[in-house]
N, C-alpha and C positions, 0 to 999 in steps of 0.2 A: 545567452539566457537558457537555463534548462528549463521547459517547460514540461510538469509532469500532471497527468489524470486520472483519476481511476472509474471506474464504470460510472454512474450515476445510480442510486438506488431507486426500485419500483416501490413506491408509496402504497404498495398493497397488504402490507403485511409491518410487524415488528423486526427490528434489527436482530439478526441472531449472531453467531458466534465468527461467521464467513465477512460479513459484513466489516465489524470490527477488526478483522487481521489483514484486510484491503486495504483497511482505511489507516491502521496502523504502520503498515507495512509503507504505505506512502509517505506516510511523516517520518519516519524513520530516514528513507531515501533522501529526501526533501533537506531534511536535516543533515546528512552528510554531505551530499551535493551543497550546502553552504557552509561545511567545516571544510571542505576542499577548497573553500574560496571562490566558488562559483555564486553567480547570481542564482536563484529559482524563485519560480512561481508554482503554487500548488492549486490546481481546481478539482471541486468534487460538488454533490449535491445531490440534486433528487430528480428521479423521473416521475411527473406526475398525472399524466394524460392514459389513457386506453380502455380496454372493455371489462377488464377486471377492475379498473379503480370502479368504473360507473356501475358496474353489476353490485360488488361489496357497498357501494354506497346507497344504491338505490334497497340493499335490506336491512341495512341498517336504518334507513328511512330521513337520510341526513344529504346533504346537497353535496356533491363532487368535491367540491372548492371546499366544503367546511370540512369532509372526512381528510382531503389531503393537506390541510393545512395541520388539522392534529397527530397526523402520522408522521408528517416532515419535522413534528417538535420534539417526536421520540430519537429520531437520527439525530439532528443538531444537540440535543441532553448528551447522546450517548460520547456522539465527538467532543463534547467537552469535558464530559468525565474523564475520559481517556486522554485528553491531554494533545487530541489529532487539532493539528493548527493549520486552514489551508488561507493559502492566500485570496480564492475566488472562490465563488458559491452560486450554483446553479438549480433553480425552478424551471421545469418546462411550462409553468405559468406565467412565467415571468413576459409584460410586451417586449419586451428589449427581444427577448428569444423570439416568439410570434413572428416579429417584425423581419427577422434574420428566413426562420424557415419560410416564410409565406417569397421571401425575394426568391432566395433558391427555387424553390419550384416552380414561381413565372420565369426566371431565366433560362432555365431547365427546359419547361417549355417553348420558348424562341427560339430554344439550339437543337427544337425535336428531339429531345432524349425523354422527354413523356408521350403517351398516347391511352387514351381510352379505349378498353376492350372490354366486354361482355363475356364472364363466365364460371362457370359452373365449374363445382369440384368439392372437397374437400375440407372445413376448416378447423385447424385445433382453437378452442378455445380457450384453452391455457396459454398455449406460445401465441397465440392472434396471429397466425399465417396462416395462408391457406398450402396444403399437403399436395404432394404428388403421388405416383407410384415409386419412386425411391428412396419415399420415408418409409414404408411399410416394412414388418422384416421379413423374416423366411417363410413364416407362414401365410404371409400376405398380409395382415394385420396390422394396423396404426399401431404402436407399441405404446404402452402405460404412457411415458414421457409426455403424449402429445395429448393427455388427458381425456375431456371429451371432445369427440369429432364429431362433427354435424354436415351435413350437404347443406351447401349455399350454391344460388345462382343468380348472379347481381350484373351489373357492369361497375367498371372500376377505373382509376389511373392506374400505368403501368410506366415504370421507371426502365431504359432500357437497358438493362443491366448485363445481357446479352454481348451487349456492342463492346464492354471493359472487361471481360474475363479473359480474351487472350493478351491484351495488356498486364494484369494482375498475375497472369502467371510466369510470363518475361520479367515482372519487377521482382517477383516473388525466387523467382531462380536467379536472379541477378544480384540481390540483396540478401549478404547473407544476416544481419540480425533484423531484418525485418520481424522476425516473431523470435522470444526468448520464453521458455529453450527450445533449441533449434530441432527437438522429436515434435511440437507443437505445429510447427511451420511444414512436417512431413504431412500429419494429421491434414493443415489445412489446404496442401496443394492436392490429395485423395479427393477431398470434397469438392472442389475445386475442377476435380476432373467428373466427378459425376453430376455436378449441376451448372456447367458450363454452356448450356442452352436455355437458360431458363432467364426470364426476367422477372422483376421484383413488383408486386403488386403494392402501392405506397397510400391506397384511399379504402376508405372506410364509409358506407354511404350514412347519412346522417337517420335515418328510421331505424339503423338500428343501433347507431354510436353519435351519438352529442357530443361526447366530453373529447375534444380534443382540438387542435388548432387547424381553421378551418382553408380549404381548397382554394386561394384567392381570384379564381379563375372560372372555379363552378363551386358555389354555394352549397350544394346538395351534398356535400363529402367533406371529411373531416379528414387531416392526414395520419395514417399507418404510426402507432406508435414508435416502432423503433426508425421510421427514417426522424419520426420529428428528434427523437430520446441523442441520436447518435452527432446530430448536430451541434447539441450544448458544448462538443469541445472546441468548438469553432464562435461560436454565437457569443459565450461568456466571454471568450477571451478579443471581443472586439472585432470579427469578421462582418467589415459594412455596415458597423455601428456609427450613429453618428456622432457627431465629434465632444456631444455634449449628454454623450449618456453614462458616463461615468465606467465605461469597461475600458479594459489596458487599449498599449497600442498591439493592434495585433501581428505589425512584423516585427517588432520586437520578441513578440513569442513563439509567432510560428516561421518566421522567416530569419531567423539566424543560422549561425553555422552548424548548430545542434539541433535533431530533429528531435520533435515532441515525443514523449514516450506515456502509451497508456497502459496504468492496472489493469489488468480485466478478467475474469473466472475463466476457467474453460471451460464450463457450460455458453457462454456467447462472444468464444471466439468464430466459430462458424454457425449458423452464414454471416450473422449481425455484424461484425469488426472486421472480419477476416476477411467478407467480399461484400457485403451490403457495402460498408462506410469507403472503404479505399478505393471502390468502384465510383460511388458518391463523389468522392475526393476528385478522382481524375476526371471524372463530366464537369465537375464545378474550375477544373482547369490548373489544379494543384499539380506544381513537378514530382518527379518521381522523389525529388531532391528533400523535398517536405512534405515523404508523407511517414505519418507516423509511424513508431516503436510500437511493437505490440508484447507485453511484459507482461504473461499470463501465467498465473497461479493456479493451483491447482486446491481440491477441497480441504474440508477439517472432517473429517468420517466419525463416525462411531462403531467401533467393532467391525469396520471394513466397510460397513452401511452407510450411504448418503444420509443426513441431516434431512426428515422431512416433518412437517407440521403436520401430514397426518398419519405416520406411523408413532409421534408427542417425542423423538430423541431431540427436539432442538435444546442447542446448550445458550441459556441468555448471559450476554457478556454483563449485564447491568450486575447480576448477579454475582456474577465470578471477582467484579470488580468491586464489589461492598465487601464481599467474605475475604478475600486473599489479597487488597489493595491494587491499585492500579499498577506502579512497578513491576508487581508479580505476572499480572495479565499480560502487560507489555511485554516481559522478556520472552515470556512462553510463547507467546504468538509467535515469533519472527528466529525463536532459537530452536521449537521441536518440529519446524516443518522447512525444507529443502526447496525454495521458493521452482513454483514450475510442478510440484508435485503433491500429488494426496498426504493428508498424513491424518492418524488417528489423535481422535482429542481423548486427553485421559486428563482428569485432575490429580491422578496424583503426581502422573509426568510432570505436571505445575508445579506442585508442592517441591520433588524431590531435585526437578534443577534448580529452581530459586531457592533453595536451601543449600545445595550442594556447592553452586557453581556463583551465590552471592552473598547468601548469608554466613557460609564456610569459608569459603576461598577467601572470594574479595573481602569479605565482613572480619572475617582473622589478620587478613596484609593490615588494613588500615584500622584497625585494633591496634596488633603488633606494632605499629611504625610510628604511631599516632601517641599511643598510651605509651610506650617504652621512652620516648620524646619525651613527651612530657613528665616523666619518671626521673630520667637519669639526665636529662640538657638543660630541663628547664622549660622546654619546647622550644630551643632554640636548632636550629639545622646546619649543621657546617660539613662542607664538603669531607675534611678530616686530612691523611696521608696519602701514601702512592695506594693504586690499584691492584690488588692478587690476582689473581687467574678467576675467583671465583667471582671477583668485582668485574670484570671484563666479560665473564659467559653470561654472567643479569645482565650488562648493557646489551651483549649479543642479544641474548634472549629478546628484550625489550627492541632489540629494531629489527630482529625476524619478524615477529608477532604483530609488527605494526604494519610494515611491507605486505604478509600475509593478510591481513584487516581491510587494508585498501586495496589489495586486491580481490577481493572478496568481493568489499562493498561496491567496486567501483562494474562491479557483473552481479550487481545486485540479488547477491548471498549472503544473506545478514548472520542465517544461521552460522555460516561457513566462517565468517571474521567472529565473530563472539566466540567460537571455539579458538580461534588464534590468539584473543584475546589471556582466554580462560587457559591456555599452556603457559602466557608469562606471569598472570596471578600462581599457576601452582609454584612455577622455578622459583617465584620469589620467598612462598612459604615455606619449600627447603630450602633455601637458601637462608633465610631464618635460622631453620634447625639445626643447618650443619654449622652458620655464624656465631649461633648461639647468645646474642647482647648482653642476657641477664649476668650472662657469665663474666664478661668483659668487663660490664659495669664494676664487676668484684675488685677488678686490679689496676690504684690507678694513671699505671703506666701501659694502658691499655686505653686509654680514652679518644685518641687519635682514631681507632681501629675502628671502637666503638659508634665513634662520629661516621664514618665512611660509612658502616653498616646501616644505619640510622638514615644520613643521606639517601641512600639506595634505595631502602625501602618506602624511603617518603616520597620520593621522585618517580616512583612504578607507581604510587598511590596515583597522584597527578598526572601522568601520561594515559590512566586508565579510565581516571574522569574526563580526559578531555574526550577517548574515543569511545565512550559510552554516552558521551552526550546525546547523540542520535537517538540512540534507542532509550535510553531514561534521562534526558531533560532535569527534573528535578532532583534525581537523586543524585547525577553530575555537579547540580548546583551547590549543595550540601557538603558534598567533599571539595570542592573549591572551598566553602565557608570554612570549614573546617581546617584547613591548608593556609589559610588565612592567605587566600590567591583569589579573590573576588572576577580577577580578569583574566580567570582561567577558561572558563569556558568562549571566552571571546579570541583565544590562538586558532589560527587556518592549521590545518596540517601542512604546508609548504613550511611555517615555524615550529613544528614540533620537532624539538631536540632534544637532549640531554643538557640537561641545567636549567630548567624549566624554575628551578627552586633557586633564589638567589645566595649567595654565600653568608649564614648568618640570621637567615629571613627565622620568625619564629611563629610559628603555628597557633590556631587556636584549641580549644576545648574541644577532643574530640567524643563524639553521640555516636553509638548504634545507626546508620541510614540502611542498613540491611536487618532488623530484626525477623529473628527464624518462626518460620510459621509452624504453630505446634497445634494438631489436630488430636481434640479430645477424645479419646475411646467411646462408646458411647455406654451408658451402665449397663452392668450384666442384669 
């Protein structure tokens, strides 16, 4: 079973543009991971507990529970617009969850790995931790990041967190894709090294935070939003649920031979993922054998600028996905950024791949293949006579570009196989040009050749819906309709071959499923 996650969204805010390419980029995965024939499960959802939900709600003037349930309807709208299909779905209001964290911490505490301390420091109010001296930077300073900083002096729970960092750093050097890509996992052993004495403070005393699931131990305390937030990928998927509460089994997910792999930003691979949760992991007594993938992306920038709500760059996918169609948004996400790394968002980078590299390319082959078929066969498809040189560099072609594809995807670089892809759409279009049909058409002792060509090009049609299925679903489905292959999108890659088209099979009507997006001038 591949079991895959990605962060859980903070209900404090509208989905922007970071959001959707996580959440896309999951489906994507998800979806190949079961064109390879693999089973998966896909979990995602909402974080909805901490002192920014309760601050934003308390001025809006509206009850926790009512602000986050209207917030959690803008994520759920946009995942369906977009077309993201997960198999589980996660609320940190959920009791099933409650029930999960609240065990954890009484057990946690029986094996002494909690203790209550008394103290004073630091706290950002934005990230809800409290700060030490090497957050600060050169100057000595709390940096922007950490928002506003206040002095607090409480008593607290404290997770010992201390006791699994030199564990963490033996698994961490031991396992090499423990973090992908592996400059991330460099990043995370640094941090690593410099807060290697520190333990994690997991309570929040209730004067000055209600809103969250509370200390079942001491009343007076709410828990720490990210130990609760980091747990849903254990809680949803059936960790000590009981038998009748409707979530998977959980060694089927997390105890098989494939470990769990989680989406997650690099803004909360450290400390949150990187050593809160895996430290977590190993007190709750998880092998090193199951502990998760950490498959961390990097941002969507604007002119090299992080996306912020209060400098007003954020880009809304709702938007992007009314004006340019969902398709569009799709391919862009997962084709102009180099997964693991920043990239800059530009609409017209949108415009000009999805035009170049589907409404050109691909939208020209199955034009070409489709229309010509149906011109000169009838739309009927026959293999034709023997194979030239140039019949045999298209099949080459087509089973480089497929090999390249899966292995791409299979290191979760979607960008990287779409481009594999996108070299056998163009061989195919010169090969077109140099084939020339129209022309064949003309002579009709020519018709055999003609068929071969026709073949060729209808079967690169077919081979490219089935491995675009992942990343457009619908518009795979389409050119199956069209192909008159209805149980094309239902082939594993272990059965994709050549002859995918049966000898004779005859096509339907073929439509535009890539129409080019033409952007008006605006009037002088």
């Amino acid at each position: 079973m591949f079991y895959l996650t990605t962060a859980i969204d903070y209900t404090n805010g509208s989905p922007h543009i970071g959001h959707a390419y996580e959440k896309v980029l999951a489906d994507v995965i998800v979806r190949y991971r079961r064109l390879r024939g693999d089973e998966a499960f896909f979990l995602t959802g909402v974080d909805q507990h901490g002192q920014k939900v309760q601050q934003t709600a308390e001025q809006e003037g509206v009850n926790p529970a009512t602000f986050v349930k209207r917030t959690t309807k803008k994520f759920l709208n946009l995942w369906e617009q977009l077309g993201v299909e997960y198999d589980g779905w996660a609320e940190t209001i959920d009791p099933r969850h409650k029930a999960c964290v609240q065990s954890i911490l009484s057990t946690l505490k029986q094996q002494g790995q909690l203790y209550k301390h008394a103290h004073s420091g630091h706290y950002s109010v934005r990230q809800e931790q409290f700060l030490s001296d090497r957050d600060r930077d050169e100057s000595g300073n709390f940096g922007p990041e950490w928002g506003e900083v206040v002095e607090i002096e409480e008593d607290n729970w404290y997770f010992k967190l201390s006791e699994h960092t030199a564990w963490l750093k033996s698994y961490l050097d031991a396992t090499p894709d423990a973090v992908t890509p592996a400059f991330r996992k460099a990043e995370l052993l640094n941090a690593l090294e410099r807060n290697s004495g520190t333990d994690l403070c997991i309570s929040r005393p209730k004067e000055r935070l209600r809103w969250g699931i509370e200390i079942p131990f001491d009343t007076d305390f709410v828990t720490y939003v990210w130990f609760d937030a980091l747990i849903n990928y254990i809680s949803f998927a059936g960790y000590h649920a009981a038998p009748d509460a409707g979530l998977p089994d959980f060694t089927r997910l997390w105890g098989g031979d494939e470990r769990p792999v989680h989406i997650i930003g690099k803004d909360i691979l450290v400390p949150a993922h990187g050593i809160y949760w895996l430290c977590m992991l190993h007190a709750m007594g998880f092998p090193d054998a199951q502990m998760p993938r950490l498959l961390v992306h990097g941002w969507w920038n604007i002119r090299g600028e992080k996306m912020s709500k209060s400098i007003g760059n954020i880009v809304d996918p709702n938007q992007l996905a009314d004006r340019f169609g969902v398709e569009a948004l799709r391919y862009y996400l997962v084709r102009d950024i180099v997964t693991g790394k920043d990239s800059d968002f530009d609409v017209e980078r949108l415009i000009m791949l999805y035009n170049t590299e589907l409404a050109n390319e691909l939208g020209n082959l199955c034009n070409r293949a489709l229309n010509m078929s149906q011109r000169f066969t009838e739309g009927m498809l026959q293999r034709g006579g023997s194979f030239t040189e140039d019949d045999l560099a298209l099949q080459s072609s087509l089973i480089q570009s497929t090999t390249a594809y899966r292995t791409a995807m299979d290191e979760f670089d979607v960008s990287k196989a779409l481009e594999a892809l996108s070299r056998h759409i163009v061989h195919c279009n010169r090969y077109t040009d140099r084939m020339q049909p129209w022309d064949l058409n003309k002579d009709p002792e020519k018709k055999d050749r003609l068929a071969t060509v026709l073949y060729h090009l209808a079967e690169s049609v077919a081979h490219a819906a089935v491995l675009l299925s992942p990343i457009l679903p619908d518009a795979a489905a389409k050119l199956a309709g069209q192909l008159n292959l209805p149980n094309l999108t239902n082939i594993r890659l272990p059965d994709l071959r050549w002859g995918l088209i049966p000898e004779g099979h005859t096509i339907g009507k073929p439509k535009p499923v890539f129409p080019k997006i033409i952007v008006e001038e605006p009037s002088p």
